[in-house]
C-alpha positions as CSV (number, residue, x, y, z in Angstrom):
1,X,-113.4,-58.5,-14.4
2,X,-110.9,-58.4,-11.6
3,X,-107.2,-59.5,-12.0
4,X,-106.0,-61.8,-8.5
5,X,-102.6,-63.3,-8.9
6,X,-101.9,-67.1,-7.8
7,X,-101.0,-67.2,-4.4
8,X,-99.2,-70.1,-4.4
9,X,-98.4,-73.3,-6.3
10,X,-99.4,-76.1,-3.7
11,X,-99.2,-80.2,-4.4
12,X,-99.2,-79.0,-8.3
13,X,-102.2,-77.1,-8.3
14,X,-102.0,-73.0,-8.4
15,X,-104.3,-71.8,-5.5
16,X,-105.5,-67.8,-5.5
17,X,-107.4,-66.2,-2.6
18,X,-110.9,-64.9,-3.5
19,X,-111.3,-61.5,-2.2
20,X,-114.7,-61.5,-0.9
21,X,-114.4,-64.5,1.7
22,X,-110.1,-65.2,1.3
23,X,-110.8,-68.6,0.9
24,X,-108.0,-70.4,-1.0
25,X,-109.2,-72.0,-4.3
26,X,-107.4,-74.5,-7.0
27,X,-107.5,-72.4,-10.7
28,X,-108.0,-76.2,-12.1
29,X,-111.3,-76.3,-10.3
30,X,-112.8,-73.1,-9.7
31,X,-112.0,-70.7,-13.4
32,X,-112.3,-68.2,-11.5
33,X,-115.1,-68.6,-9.6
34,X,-114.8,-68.9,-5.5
35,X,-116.5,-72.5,-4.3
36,X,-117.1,-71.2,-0.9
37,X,-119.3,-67.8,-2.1
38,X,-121.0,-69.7,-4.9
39,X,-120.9,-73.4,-3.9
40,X,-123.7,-74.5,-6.8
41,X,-121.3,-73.6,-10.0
42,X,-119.0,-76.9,-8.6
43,X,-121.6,-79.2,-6.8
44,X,-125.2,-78.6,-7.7
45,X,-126.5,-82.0,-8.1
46,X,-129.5,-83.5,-9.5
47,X,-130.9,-87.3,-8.5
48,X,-132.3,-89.8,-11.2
49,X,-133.4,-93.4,-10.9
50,X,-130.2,-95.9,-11.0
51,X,-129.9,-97.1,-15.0
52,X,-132.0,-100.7,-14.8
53,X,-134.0,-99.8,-11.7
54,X,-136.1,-97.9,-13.4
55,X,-139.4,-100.9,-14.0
56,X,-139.2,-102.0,-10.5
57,X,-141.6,-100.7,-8.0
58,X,-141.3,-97.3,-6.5
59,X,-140.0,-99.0,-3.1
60,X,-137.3,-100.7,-4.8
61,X,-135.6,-97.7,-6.9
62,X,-132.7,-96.9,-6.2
63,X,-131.3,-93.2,-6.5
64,X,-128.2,-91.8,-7.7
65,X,-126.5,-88.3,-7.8
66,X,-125.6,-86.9,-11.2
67,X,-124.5,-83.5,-11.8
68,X,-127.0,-80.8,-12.3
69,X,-125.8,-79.0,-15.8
70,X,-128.2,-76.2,-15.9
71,X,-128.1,-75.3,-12.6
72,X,-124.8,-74.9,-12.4
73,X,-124.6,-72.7,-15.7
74,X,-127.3,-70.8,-13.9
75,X,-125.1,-70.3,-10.7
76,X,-122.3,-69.2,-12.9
77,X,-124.2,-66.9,-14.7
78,X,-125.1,-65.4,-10.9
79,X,-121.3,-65.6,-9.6
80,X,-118.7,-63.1,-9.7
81,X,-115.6,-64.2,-11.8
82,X,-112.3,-63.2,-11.4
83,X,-109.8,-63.2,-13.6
84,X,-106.2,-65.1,-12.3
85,X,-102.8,-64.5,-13.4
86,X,-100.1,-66.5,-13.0
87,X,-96.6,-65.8,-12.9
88,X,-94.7,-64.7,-16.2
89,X,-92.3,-67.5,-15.8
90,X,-95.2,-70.3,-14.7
91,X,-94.4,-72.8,-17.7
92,X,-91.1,-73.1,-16.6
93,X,-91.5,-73.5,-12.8
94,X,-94.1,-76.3,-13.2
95,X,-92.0,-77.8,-15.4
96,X,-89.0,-77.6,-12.9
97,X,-91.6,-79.0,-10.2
98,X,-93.0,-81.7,-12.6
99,X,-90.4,-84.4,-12.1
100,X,-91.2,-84.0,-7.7
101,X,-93.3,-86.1,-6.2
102,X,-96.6,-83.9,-6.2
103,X,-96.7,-83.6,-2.0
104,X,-93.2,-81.8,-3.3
105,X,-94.9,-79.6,-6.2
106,X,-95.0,-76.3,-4.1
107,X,-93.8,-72.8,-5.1
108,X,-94.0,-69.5,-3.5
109,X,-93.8,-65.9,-4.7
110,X,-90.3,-64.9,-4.4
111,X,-89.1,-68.3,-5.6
112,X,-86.8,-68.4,-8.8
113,X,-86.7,-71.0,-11.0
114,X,-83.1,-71.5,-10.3
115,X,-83.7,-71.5,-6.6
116,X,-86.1,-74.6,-7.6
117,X,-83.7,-76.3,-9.8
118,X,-81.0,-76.1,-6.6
119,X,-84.1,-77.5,-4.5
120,X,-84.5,-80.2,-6.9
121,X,-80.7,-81.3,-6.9
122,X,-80.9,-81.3,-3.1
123,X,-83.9,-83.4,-3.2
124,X,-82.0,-85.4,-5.6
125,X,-84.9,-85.3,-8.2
126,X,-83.3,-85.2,-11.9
């Protein structure tokens, strides 16, 4: 499995660039997995007959989405998965972020966790 470091910290998610495409993904959302290359191990959906519609006639049913569990084991079984890193210090720079307002949750490589505490006294966030 292939190491990619985070790219970023943005809004107070970490974001990595998949290789194969170098579209940005969240590590909350993805584990590894790139959403644009293999869409179906996020969104495949199935569709099943809303709960009490189900004795009315055929015309009358109504439809919703609900997630499709096995397909999108399948998908992930298919996908390539990459392994992300994040930062040695990560802990603490979230938690120096934490007390922002998340549009203000963002970190770059090069940033120290000092240099985001004296960010954090300018913004005048405690």
């Amino acid at each position: 499995m292939k190491k990619i470091k985070v790219l970023r910290m943005n809004w107070g998610r970490w974001i990595w660039r998949c290789p194969q495409c170098q579209t940005k993904n969240d590590t909350k959302l993805t584990d590894g997995f790139c959403l644009h290359c293999y869409p179906g191990t996020k969104d495949a959906v199935a569709y099943m007959i809303k709960p009490g519609y189900e004795n009315k006639s055929r015309r009358k049913q109504m439809w919703i989405k609900v997630p499709d569990l096995e397909e999108r084991e399948a998908q992930k079984k298919k996908a390539k998965q990459y392994e992300i890193t994040l930062p040695e210090d990560a802990e603490k720079i979230f938690e120096t972020l934490r007390p922002r307002h998340i549009s203000l949750m963002n970190w770059e490589w090069g940033e120290t966790v000092k240099y985001l505490k004296k960010e954090n006294k300018e913004l005048g966030v405690k």
